[in-house]
N, C-alpha and C positions, 0 to 999 in steps of 0.2 A: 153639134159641131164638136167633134175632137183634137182636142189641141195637144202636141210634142213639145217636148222643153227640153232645148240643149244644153247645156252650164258650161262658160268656160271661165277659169280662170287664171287672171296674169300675175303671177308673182314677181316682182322683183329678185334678183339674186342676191344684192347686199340685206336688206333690212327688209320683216314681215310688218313692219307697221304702216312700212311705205306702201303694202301693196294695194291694188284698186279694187273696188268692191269688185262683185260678182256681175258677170254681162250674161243677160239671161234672152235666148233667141226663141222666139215663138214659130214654130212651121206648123202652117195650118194643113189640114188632108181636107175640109170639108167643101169648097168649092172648088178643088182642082178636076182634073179629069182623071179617071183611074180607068180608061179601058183601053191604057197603054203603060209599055215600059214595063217596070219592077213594082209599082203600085198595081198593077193589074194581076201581076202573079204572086202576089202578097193576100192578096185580097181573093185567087183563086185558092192557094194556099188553106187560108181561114175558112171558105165557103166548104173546102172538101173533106177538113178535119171539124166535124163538130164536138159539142164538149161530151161530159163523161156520162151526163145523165140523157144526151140525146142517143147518143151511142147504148147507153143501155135498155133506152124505152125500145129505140130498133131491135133491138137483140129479141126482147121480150115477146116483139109483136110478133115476130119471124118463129119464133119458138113454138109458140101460143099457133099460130098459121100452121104448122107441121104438124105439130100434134092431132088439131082438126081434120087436115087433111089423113092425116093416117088413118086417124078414130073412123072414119066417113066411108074410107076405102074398104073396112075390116067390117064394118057393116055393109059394106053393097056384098064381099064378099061372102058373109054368114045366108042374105039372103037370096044370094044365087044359089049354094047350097041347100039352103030347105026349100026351096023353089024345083030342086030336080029332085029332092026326097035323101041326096046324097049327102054325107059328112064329109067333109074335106078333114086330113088328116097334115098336120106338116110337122115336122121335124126339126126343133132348138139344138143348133150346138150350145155348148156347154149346160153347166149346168143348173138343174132346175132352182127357180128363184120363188121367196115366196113371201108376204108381207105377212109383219105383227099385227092384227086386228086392236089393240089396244093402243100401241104408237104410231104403225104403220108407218115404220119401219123395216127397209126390205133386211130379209135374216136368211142365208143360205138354207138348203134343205138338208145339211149334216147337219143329224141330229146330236147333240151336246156330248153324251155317252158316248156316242161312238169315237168323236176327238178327245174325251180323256182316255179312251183304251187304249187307241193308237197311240197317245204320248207317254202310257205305261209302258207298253209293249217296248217304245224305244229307249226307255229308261231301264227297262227290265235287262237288255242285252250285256252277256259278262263276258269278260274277258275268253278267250275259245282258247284251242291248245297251240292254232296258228298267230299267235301274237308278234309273233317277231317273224322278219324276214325270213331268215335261215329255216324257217318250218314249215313259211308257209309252202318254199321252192323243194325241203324233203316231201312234203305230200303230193305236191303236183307229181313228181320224179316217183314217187311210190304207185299215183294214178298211172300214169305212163308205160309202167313196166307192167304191171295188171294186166290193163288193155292188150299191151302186146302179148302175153301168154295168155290173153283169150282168144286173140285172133288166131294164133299159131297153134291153139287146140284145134277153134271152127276148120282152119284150112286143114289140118289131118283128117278129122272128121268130114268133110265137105274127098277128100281125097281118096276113103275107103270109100264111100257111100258111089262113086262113080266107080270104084273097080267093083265092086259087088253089082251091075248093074250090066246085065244079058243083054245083048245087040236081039232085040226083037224087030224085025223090020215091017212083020203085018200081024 
């Protein structure tokens, strides 16, 4: 039986020593009815949040459920495969993963040397001669007129090359 306790208390506004002990109300829940009212959605409330450990054993069983079911699928599929003599072949995005045999812990497949090269490499970069604005916009401008007195060579060249060229019809 679970019992509630209200507390009220009456103070006097002149004097605290006048005031009356404490009036203490019992409301019982254990013989009433609860499959009405706010005692019934209280109590659905409770029934549909459970606590932290039941909520995590679910989690776990679900978990632990998937995994099997996976593990189960990846074998029927291995042996439909050796079953027609074929290798099925599939394709991982990203990229490849691979576990430490001593911690077994998973460790990407960049190998170590290769991220300190790459973090030389970007340490190693120095200052170029386009450091500033104003240089970088004379290069592009320098690119620019290049290009155009190459093009305006090809179109001469492209110009001679069709008048040097005989009307042969057969």
């Amino acid at each position: 039986m679970e019992k509630h306790c209200l507390k009220r208390s009456k103070l006097s506004v002149g004097n605290r020593e006048e005031a009356e002990p404490e009036e203490v109300y019992h409301v019982t829940s254990g013989y009433e009815d609860c499959s009405k009212g706010l005692k019934k959605w209280i109590m659905e409330y409770h029934e549909r949040r459970p606590g932290l450990n039941m909520l995590k054993q679910r989690i776990d069983e679900f978990i632990i459920a998937c995994e099997e079911q996976e593990e189960q699928e990846k074998k029927q599929r291995e042996a439909q495969a050796a079953e027609g003599g074929w290798t099925v072949v599939v394709h991982h995005k990203g990229r490849k993963k691979t576990t430490d045999s001593e911690s077994g812990i998973r460790v990407g497949s960049v190998a170590q040397a290769a991220v300190v090269e790459k973090m030389a490499k970007k340490k190693s970069k120095e200052v170029g001669l386009d450091f500033y604005r104003f240089q970088r916009r004379e290069a592009q401008r320098n690119e620019i007129v290049m290009l155009q007195n190459k093009f305006q060579q090809d179109r001469k060249r492209i110009q001679q090359l069709r008048a040097a060229r005989k009307f042969r019809p057969y």
